[in-house]
C-alpha positions as CSV (number, residue, x, y, z in Angstrom):
1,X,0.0,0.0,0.0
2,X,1.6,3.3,-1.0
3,X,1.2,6.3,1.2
4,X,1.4,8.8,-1.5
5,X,-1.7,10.2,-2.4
6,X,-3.6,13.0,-5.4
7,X,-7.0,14.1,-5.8
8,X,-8.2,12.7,-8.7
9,X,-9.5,14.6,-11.6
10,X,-13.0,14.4,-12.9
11,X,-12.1,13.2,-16.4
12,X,-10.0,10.1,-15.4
13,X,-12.6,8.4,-13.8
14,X,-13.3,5.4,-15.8
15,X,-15.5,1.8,-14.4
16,X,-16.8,1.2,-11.0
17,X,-18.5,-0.1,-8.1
18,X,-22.5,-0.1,-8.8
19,X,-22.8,1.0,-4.9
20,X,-20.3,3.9,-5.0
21,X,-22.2,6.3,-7.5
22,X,-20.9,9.8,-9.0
23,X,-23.0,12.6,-6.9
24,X,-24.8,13.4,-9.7
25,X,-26.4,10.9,-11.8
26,X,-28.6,11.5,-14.8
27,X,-31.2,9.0,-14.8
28,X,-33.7,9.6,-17.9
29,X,-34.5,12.9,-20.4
30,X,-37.7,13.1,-21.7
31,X,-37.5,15.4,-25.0
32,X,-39.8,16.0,-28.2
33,X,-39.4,14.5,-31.3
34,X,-36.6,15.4,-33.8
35,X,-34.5,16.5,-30.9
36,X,-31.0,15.9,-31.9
37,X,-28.0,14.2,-29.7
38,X,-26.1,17.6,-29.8
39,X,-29.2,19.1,-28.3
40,X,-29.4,16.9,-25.8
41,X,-26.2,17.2,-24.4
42,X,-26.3,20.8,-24.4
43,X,-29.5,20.3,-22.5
44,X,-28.3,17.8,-20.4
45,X,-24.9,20.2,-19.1
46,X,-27.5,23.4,-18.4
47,X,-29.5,21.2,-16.3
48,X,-26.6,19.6,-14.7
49,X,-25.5,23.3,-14.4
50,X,-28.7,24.5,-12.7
51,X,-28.8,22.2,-9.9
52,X,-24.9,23.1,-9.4
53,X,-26.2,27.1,-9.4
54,X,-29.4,25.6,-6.2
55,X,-27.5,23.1,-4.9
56,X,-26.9,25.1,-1.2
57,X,-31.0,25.5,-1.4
58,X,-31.6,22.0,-2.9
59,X,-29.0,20.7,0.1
60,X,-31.1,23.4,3.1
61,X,-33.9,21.6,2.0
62,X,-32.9,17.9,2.7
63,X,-31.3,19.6,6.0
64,X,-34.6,20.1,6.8
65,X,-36.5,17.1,6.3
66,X,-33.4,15.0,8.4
67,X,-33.4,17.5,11.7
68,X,-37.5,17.6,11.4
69,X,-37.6,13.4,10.9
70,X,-40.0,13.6,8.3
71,X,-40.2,10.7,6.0
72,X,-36.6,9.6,4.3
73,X,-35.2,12.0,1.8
74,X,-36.0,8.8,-0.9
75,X,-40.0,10.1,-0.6
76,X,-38.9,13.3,-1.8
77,X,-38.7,14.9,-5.1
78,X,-37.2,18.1,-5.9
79,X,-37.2,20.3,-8.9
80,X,-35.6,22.9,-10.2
81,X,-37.6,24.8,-13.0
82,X,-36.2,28.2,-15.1
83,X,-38.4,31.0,-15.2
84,X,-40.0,31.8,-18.8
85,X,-38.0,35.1,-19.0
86,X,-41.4,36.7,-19.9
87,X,-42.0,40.2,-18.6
88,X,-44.8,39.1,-16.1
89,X,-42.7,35.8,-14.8
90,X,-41.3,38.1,-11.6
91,X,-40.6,34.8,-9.7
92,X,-37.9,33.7,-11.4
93,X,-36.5,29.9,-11.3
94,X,-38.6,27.2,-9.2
95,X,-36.8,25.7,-6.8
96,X,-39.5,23.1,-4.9
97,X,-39.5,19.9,-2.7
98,X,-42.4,17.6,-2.7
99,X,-43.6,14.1,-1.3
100,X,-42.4,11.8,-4.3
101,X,-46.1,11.0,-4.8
102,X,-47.4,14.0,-5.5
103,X,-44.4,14.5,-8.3
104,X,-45.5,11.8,-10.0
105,X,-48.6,13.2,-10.4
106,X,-47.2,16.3,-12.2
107,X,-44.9,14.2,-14.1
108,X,-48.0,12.6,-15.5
109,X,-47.6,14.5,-19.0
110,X,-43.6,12.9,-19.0
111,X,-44.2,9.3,-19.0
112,X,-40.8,8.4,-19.3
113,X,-40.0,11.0,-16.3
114,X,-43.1,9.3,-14.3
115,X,-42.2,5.7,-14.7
116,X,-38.7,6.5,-13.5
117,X,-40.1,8.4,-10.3
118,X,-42.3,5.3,-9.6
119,X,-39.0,2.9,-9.5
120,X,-37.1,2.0,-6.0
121,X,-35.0,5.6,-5.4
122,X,-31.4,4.6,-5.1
123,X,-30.5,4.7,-1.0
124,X,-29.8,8.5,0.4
125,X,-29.7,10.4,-3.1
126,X,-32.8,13.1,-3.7
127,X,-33.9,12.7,-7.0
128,X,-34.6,16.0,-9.0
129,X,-36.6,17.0,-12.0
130,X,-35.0,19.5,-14.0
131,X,-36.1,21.7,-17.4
132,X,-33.8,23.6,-19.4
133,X,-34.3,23.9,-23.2
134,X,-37.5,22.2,-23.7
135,X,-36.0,19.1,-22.3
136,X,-37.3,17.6,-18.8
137,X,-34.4,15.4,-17.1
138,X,-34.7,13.2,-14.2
139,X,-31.0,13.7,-12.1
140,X,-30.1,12.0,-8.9
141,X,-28.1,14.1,-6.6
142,X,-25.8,12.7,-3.3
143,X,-26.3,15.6,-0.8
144,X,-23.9,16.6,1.6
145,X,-25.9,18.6,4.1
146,X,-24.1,19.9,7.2
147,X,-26.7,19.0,10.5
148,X,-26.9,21.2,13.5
149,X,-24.8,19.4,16.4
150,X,-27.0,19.9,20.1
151,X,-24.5,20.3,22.9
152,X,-24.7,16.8,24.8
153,X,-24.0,15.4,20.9
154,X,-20.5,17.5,21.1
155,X,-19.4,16.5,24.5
156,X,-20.1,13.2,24.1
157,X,-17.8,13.0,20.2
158,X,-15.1,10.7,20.6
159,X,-11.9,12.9,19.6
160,X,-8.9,11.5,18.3
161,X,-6.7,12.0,21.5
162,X,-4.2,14.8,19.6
163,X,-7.4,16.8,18.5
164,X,-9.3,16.6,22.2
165,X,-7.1,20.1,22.4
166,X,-9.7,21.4,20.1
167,X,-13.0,20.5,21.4
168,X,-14.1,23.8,23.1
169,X,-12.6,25.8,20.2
170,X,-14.8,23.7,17.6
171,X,-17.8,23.4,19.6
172,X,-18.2,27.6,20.5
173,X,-20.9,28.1,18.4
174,X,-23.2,25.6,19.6
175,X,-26.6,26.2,20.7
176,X,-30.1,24.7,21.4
177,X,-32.3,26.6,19.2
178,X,-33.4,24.6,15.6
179,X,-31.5,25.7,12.8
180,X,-33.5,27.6,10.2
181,X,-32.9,27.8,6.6
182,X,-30.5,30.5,6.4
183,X,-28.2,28.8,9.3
184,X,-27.9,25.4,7.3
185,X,-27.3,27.3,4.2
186,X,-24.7,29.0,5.8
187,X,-23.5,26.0,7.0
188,X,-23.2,24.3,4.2
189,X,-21.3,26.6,2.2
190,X,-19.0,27.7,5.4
191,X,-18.2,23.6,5.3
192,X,-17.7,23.4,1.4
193,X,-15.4,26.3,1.9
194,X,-13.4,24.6,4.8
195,X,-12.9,21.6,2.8
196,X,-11.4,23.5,-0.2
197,X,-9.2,25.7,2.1
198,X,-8.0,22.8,4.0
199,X,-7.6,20.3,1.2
200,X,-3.8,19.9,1.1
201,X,-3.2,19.3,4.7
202,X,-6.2,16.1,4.7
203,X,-4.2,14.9,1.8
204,X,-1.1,14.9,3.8
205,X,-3.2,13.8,6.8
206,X,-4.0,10.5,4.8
207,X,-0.8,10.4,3.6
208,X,1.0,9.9,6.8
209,X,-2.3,7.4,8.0
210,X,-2.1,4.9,5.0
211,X,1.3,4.2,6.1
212,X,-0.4,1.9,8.6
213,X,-4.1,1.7,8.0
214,X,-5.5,1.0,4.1
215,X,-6.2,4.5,2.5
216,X,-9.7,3.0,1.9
217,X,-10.4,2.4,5.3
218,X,-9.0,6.3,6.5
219,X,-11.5,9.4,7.0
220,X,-10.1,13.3,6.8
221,X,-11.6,15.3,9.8
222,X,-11.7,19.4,10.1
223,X,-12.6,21.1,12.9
224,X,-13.0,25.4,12.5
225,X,-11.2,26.9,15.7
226,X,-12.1,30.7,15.1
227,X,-9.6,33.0,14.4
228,X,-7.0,30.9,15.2
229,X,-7.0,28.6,12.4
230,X,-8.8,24.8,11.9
231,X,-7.6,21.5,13.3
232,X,-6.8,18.8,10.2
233,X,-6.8,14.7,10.6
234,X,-7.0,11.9,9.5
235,X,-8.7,8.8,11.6
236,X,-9.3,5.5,10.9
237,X,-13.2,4.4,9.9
238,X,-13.9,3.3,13.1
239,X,-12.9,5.8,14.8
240,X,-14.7,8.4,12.6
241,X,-18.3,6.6,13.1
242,X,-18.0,7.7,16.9
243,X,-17.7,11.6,15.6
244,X,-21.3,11.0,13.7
245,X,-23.1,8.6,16.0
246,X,-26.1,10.7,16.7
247,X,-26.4,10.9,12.7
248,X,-27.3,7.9,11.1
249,X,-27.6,9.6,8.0
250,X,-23.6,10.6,8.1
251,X,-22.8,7.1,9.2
252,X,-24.1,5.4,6.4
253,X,-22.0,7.8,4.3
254,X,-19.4,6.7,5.7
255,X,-20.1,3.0,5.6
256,X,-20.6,3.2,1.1
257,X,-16.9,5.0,0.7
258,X,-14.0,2.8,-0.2
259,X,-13.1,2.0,-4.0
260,X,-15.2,3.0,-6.3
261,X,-13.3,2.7,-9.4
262,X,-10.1,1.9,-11.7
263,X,-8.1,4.0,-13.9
264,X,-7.2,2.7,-17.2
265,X,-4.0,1.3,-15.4
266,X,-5.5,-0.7,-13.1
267,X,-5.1,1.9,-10.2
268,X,-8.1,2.2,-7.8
269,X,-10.2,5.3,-7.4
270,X,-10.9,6.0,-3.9
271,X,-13.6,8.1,-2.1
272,X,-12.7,9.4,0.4
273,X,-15.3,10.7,3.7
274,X,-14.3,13.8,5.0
275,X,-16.1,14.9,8.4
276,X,-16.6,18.3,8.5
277,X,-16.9,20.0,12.0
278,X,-17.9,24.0,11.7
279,X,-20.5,26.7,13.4
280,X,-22.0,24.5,15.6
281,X,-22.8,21.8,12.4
282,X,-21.5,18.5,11.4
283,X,-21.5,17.0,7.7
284,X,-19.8,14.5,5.5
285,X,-17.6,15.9,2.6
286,X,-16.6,13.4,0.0
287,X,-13.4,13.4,-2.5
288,X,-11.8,11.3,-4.9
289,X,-8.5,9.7,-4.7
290,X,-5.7,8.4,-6.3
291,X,-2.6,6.5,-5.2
292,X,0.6,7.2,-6.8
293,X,3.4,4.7,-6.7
C-alpha cells in the first residue's frame, strides 16, 4: 500500500463499483421528437448546471426534512424549474421539494419521467426533476448537508486523542435553538469552503495514516477553531463513526466509501469521507482519490 496520495480529476474516472455512484447521476431525459443528440447534451450540461447554481438550497432543504424526521429524503422529489423570462414571470426559477407522490402526479404529461419516479429511489440520493431547453431530465443528486450538532451530541464525540485540544474551540458556536434555513445554508457553504481551504493538509493527513491503515479504510476530519486557524486529521473508519453517531444519516456515508473505481491502469479510485466539524454543524464531505506509486 503506497502512502502517497492525489486528488483525482473528474475526467480520469473510468469503471466502478454499482454502490459507489458519481454525486450526480442523470437517470432519464424526456425530449420532443426530432431533438437531436447535440441538443441533448447541451441540454443535459444546463440542467446539470442549474442544480450546481441551487445546490446550497436543494442541500437546506434535505437539512430540513433530516433534523425535522419527516419521511426519508427517498420520498422526496425536488425540482428545479427556469423562469419563462417573460415580462410578467417576476418569480424567477422554481426551486420546490415535494412528497415523491405528488411528483408523480405532475410528471403525468412525462411518461418516461413518471415511470422512473415510480421505481425504488437509489438509498440517500434526492432525485430532482429539471427543465432547461425544452428538455425535462430526471438527475439523482448525493447531498452533503451539514446537520446542526446539540451540545450533549459534542461532549459526548469521541476525539482522536491529539485533537481533544480542540474540542471547546470547535464546539463555540453551539446552541439549542433549531437551525433555520438561512443557518444550514450557511452552514453548508462555510463547510464546502473549509474543505477546499483545507484540502492539502487532509491529503497529507491520509498520507502519513495509510502508512499503517489502508487509505480505503482512513476518514479526513476538520474542525474550524475561530480566528486561530482549523484542526486537520486523519482517523481511521472506526474511529470516525463515533464523531457522527447521533447521525445515522452521516454514518451510512461513511459506511458506502471505499473504492469506487479503476483508472485505465489498473489503479483504484478512492472516495474518500471527509467529516466536517464547523458553526456549531457537522456534515460529511466526499473526495476522490488516487494512489501514486
Amino acid at each position: 500500500m503506497s502512502n502517497k496520495v492525489v486528488p483525482l480529476r473528474p475526467e480520469a474516472r473510468s469503471e466502478g463499483d454499482p454502490s459507489c455512484r458519481p454525486r450526480l447521476i442523470p437517470r432519464v431525459l424526456s425530449h420532443m421528437p426530432g431533438c437531436t443528440r447535440e441538443q441533448l447534451a447541451a441540454a443535459a450540461t444546463a440542467q446539470e448546471a442549474l442544480i450546481i447554481k441551487y445546490e446550497t438550497r436543494l442541500t437546506t432543504m434535505v437539512a430540513k426534512i433530516l433534523i425535522d424526521k419527516l419521511p426519508s429524503i427517498e420520498s422526496w422529489v425536488a425540482a428545479v424549474l427556469p423562469s419563462t423570462g417573460q415580462e410578467d414571470d417576476t418569480e424567477g426559477d422554481l426551486v420546490e421539494i415535494a412528497p415523491r407522490e405528488h411528483a408523480i402526479e405532475i410528471a403525468e404529461p412525462w411518461p418516461s419521467i413518471c415511470r422512473a419516479l415510480k421505481e425504488p429511489p437509489i438509498p440517500d440520493r434526492l432525485d430532482i426533476v429539471v427543465e432547461s431547453q425544452h428538455v425535462i431530465g430526471l438527475m439523482s443528486l448525493d447531498v452533503e448537508p451539514a446537520l446542526p450538532v446539540t451540545r450533549k451530541q459534542a461532549e459526548a464525540a469521541n476525539l482522536p486523542a491529539h485533537l481533544l485540544f480542540a474540542r471547546g474551540e470547535a464546539f463555540a458556536s453551539l446552541n439549542e435553538e433549531v437551525a433555520d434555513p438561512k443557518a444550514l445554508a450557511e452552514a453548508f457553504e462555510e463547510h464546502r469552503r473549509l474543505l477546499e481551504d483545507n484540502s492539502e493538509e487532509i491529503l497529507d493527513s491520509l498520507r502519513k495514516v495509510s502508512v499503517r491503515t489502508p487509505l480505503e479504510d482512513c476518514v479526513g476530519v476538520v474542525l474550524a477553531l475561530g480566528p486561530d486557524g482549523n484542526a486537520v486529521s486523519a482517523v481511521t473508519k472506526e474511529q470516525s463513526l463515533k464523531l457522527v453517531a447521533e447521525k445515522p444519516f452521516l454514518a451510512r456515508k461513511l459506511e458506502r466509501c471505499g473504492v469506487s473505481g479503476t483508472l485505465k491502469d489498473g489503479r483504484d479510485i478512492l472516495t474518500i469521507p471527509i467529516i466536517v466539524w464547523a458553526k456549531g454543524h457537522v456534515s460529511v464531505q466526499t473526495r476522490d482519490v488516487v494512489e501514486t506509486v
